[in-house]
C-alpha positions as CSV (number, residue, x, y, z in Angstrom):
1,X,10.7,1.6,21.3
2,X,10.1,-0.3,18.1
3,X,7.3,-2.4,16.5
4,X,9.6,-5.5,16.6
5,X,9.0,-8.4,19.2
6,X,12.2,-8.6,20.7
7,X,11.1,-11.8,22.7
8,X,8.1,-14.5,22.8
9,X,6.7,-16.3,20.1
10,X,3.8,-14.7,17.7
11,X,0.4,-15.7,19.1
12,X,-0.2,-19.7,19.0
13,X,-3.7,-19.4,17.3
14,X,-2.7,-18.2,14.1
15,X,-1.4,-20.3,11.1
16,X,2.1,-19.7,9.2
17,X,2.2,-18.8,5.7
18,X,5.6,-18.8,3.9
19,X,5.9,-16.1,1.3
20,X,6.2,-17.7,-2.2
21,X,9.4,-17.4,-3.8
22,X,9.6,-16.1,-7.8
23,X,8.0,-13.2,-9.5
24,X,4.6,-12.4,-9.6
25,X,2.1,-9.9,-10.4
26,X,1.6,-7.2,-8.7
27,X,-1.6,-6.5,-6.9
28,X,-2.5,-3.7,-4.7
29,X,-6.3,-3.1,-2.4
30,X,-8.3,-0.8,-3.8
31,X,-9.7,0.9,-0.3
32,X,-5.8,2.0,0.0
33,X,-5.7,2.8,-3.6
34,X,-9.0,5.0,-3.2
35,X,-8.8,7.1,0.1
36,X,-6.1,9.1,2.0
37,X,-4.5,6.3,4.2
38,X,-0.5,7.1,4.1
39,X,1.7,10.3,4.2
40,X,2.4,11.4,0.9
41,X,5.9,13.3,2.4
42,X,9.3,11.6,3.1
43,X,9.4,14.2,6.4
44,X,8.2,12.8,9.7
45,X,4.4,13.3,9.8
46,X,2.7,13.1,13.5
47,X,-0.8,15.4,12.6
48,X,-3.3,13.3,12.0
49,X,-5.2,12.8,8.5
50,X,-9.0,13.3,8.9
51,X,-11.3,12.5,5.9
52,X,-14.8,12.7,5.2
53,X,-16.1,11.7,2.0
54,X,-20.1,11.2,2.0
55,X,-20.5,8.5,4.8
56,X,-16.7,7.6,4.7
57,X,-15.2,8.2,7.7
58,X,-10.8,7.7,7.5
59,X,-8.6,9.0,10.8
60,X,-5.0,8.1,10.8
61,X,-2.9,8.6,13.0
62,X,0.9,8.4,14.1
63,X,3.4,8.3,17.1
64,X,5.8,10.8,18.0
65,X,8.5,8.8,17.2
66,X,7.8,7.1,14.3
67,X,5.0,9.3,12.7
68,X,2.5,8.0,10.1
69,X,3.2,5.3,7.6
70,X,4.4,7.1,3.8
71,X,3.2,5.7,0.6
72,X,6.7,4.0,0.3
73,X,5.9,2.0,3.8
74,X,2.8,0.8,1.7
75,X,4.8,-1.0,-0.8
76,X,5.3,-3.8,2.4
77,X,1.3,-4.5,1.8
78,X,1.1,-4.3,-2.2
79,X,4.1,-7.2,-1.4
80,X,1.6,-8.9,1.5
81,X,-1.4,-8.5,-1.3
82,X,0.2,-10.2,-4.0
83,X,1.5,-12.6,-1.9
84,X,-1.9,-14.0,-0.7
85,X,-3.4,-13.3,-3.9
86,X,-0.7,-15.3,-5.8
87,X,-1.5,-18.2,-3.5
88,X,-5.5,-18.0,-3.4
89,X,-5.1,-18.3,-6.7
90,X,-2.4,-21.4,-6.7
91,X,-5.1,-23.5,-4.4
92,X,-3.3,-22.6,-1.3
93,X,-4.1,-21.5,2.0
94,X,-3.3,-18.2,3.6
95,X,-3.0,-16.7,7.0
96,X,-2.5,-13.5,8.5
97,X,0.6,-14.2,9.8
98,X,3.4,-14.5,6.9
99,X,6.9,-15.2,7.1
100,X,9.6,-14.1,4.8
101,X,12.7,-12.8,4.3
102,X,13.4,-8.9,4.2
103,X,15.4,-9.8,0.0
104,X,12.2,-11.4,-1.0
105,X,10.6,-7.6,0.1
106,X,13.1,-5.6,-1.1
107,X,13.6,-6.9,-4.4
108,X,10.2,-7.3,-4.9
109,X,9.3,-3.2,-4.4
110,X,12.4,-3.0,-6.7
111,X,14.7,-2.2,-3.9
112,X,18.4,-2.8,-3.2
113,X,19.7,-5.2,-0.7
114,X,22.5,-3.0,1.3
115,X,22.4,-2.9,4.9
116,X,21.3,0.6,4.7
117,X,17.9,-1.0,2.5
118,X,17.4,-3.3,5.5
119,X,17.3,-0.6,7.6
120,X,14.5,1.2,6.0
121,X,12.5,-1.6,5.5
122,X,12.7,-2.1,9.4
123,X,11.9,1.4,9.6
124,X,9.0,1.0,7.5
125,X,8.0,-2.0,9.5
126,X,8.2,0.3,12.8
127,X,5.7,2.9,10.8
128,X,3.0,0.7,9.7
129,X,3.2,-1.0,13.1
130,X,2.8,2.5,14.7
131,X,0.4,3.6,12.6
132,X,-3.5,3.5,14.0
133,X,-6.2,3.7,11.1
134,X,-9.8,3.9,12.4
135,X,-12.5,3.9,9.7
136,X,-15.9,3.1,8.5
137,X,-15.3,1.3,4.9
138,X,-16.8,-2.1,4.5
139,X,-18.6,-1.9,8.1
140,X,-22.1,-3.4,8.1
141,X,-23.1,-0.3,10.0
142,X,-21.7,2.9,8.6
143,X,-21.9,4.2,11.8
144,X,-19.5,1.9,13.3
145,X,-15.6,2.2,13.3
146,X,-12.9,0.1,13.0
147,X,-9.8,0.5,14.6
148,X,-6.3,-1.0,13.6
149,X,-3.0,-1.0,12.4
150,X,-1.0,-1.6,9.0
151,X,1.1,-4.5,11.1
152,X,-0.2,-5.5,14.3
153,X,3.4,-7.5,15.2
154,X,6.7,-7.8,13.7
155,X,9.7,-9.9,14.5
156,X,13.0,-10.9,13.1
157,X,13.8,-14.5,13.8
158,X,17.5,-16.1,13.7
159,X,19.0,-19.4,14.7
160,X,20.7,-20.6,17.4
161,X,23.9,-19.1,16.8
162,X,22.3,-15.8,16.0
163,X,22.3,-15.7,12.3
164,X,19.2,-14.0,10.5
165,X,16.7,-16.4,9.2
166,X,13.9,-13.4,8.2
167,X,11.2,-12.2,9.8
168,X,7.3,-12.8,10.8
169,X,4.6,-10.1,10.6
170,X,1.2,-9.9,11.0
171,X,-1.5,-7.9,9.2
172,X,-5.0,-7.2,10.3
173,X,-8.1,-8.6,9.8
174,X,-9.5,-5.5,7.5
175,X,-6.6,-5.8,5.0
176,X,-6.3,-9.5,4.6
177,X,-9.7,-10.1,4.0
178,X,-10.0,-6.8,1.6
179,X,-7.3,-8.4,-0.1
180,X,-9.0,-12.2,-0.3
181,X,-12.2,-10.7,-2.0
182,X,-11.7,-10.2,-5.8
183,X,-13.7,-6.8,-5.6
184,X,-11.1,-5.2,-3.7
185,X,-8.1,-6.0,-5.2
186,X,-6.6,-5.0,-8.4
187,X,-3.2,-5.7,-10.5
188,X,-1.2,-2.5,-10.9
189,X,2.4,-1.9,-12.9
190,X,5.6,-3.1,-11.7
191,X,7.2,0.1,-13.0
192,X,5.2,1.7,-10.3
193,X,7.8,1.0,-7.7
194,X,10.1,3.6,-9.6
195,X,8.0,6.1,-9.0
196,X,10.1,8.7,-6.5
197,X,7.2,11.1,-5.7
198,X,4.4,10.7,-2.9
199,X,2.5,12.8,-4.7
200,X,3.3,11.1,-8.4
201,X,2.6,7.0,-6.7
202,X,-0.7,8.5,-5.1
203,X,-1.6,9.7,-8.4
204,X,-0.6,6.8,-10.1
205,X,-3.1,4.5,-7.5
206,X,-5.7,6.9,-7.5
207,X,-6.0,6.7,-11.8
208,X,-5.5,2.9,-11.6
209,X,-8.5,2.5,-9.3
210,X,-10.9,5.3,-10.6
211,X,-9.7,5.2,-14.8
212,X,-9.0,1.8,-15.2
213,X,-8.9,0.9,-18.9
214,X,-11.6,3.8,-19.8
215,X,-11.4,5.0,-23.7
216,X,-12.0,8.8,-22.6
217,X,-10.1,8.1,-19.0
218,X,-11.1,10.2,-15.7
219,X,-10.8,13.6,-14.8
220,X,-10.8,15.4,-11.4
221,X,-10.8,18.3,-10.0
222,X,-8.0,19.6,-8.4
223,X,-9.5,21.0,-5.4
224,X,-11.3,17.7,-4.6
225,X,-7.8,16.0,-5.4
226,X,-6.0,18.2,-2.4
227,X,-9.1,16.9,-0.4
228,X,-8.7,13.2,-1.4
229,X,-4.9,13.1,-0.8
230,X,-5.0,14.2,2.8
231,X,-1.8,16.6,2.2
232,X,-0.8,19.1,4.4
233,X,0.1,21.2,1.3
234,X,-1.3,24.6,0.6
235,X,-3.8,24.3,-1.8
236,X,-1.8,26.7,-4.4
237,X,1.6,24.1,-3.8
238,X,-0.3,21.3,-4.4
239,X,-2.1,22.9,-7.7
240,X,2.0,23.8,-8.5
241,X,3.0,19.8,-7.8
242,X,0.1,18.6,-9.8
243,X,0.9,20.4,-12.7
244,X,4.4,19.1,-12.9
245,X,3.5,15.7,-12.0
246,X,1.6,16.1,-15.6
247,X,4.8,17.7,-17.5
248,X,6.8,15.1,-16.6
249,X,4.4,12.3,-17.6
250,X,6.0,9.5,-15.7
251,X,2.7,7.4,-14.7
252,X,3.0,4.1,-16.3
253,X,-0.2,3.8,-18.3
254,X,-1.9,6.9,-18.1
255,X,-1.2,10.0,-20.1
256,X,-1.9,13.2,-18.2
257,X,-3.8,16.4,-19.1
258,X,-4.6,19.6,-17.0
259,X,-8.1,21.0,-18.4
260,X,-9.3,24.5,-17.4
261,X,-13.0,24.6,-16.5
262,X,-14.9,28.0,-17.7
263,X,-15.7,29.0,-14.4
264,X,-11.4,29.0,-14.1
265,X,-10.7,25.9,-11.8
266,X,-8.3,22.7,-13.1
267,X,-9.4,19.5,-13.8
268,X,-6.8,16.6,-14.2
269,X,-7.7,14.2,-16.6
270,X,-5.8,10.3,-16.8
271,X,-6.2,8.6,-20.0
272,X,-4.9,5.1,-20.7
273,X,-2.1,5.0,-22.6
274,X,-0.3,1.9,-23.9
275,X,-0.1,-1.4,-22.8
276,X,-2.8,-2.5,-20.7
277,X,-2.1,-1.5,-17.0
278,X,-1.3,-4.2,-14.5
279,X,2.2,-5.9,-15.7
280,X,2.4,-9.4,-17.6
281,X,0.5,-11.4,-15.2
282,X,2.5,-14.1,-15.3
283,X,1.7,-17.4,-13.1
284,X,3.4,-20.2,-11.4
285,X,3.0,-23.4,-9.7
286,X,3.7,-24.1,-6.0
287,X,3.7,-27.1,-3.9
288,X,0.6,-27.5,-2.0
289,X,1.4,-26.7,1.3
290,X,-0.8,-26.6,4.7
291,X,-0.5,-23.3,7.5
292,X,1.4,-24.4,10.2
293,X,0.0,-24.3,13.9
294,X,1.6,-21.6,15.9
């Protein structure tokens, strides 16, 4: 069984928002950006991903049938983030629930618009739904957990005859308001959405969020990078993966270098390169409009 609501309305305590329409920067939260939250493999993934980082605490965890959310599935919340960042920004009021219409998605991520593109995206809707994160990040208490998933409803509404007028989704608490406070959010490259490999996006996210704009960049380590990414990878695959993602040179502002350490280990090192990362920023105006009572 799918995440979709096949019947009922959404819950009647929660406002409407109605995705803008246009282009717009693209913004993505740095928690997801940071830590091991998505499958970085197009193959079905049902083990878990456990990470420990200091205090931080990050389980994930998928269903049997639909497994855990990809890194690809996560381009539906860098479209939710810019969204409600786009209209904070504009003056106007936001809500969990949003409403839109699976083109303005898919063109968005830089996707086509067949029926097979639909499909995924409903697929993808199904993971994130399916998908149960429980962590510790921005808990008062360190000790304390929080439990939810990517999309906690879905639906696709039509009209009376039955024609497709989009769909309704709603994200959870600990995204939107990560996303609604300036420290957790940052603008990343449109050209990111070209990006084929998990392992080449997460790497991509990961410089964005640690580098930034730094003259002499970030390096790490390649054995705390297997760690970080939560792959399932041997160790000496990933090492293999890491070092072509840096021959190929294919993250949009960054320029990659593998270092060797004396005592033999590999460091990878980002280093901005070109245009200042996070696209052209460009902004719009938008009726004022109110969230409508559900």
């Amino acid at each position: 069984m799918d995440g979709s609501l096949r019947s009922g309305a959404l819950p009647m305590q929660l406002d409407l928002f109605v995705a803008l329409p246009g282009d717009m920067a693209v913004r993505d939260q740095q928690d997801l950006m940071a830590h091991p939250f998505f499958s970085l493999a197009k193959s079905r993934r049902t083990e878990p991903i456990d990470y420990a980082a200091g205090e931080v605490r990050v389980r994930v965890e998928g269903t049997a049938e639909h497994g855990i959310a990809t890194i690809w599935d996560a381009d539906v919340l860098i479209w939710a983030a810019s969204q409600l960042v786009e209209a904070r920004d504009a003056g106007l009021r936001t809500a969990r629930l949003l409403s839109a219409t699976p083109h303005q998605i898919l063109t968005f991520t830089g996707r086509g618009t067949s029926l097979r593109d639909y499909q995924r995206l409903r697929a993808a809707l199904d993971r994130l739904q399916a998908t149960t994160v429980v962590t510790n990040l921005r808990q008062p208490d360190l000790r304390r957990r929080h439990r939810f998933s990517w999309i906690n409803e879905w639906k696709e509404r039509a009209d009376a005859a039955g024609r497709p007028l989009g769909l309704e989704l709603i994200l959870p608490d600990w995204f939107y308001q990560g996303v609604l406070d300036d420290a957790f959010v940052l603008t990343i490259e449109r050209e990111y959405f070209g990006l084929t490999g998990g392992i080449e996006r997460w790497l991509y996210r990961l410089a964005r969020k640690h580098a930034g704009r730094q003259p002499d960049g970030w390096a790490f380590d390649f054995r705390h990078l297997h760690a970080k990414s939560g792959s399932l990878a041997r160790f000496a695959n990933f090492a293999i993966d890491l070092r072509a993602v840096a021959q190929r040179q294919r993250l949009p502002g960054y320029r990659l270098a593998v270092e060797r350490r004396p005592d033999g280990g590999e460091l990878l090192r980002f280093v901005p390169h070109g245009p200042a990362a996070g696209g052209d920023g460009r902004r719009q105006s938008y009726p004022q409009t109110r969230g409508i009572s559900r």
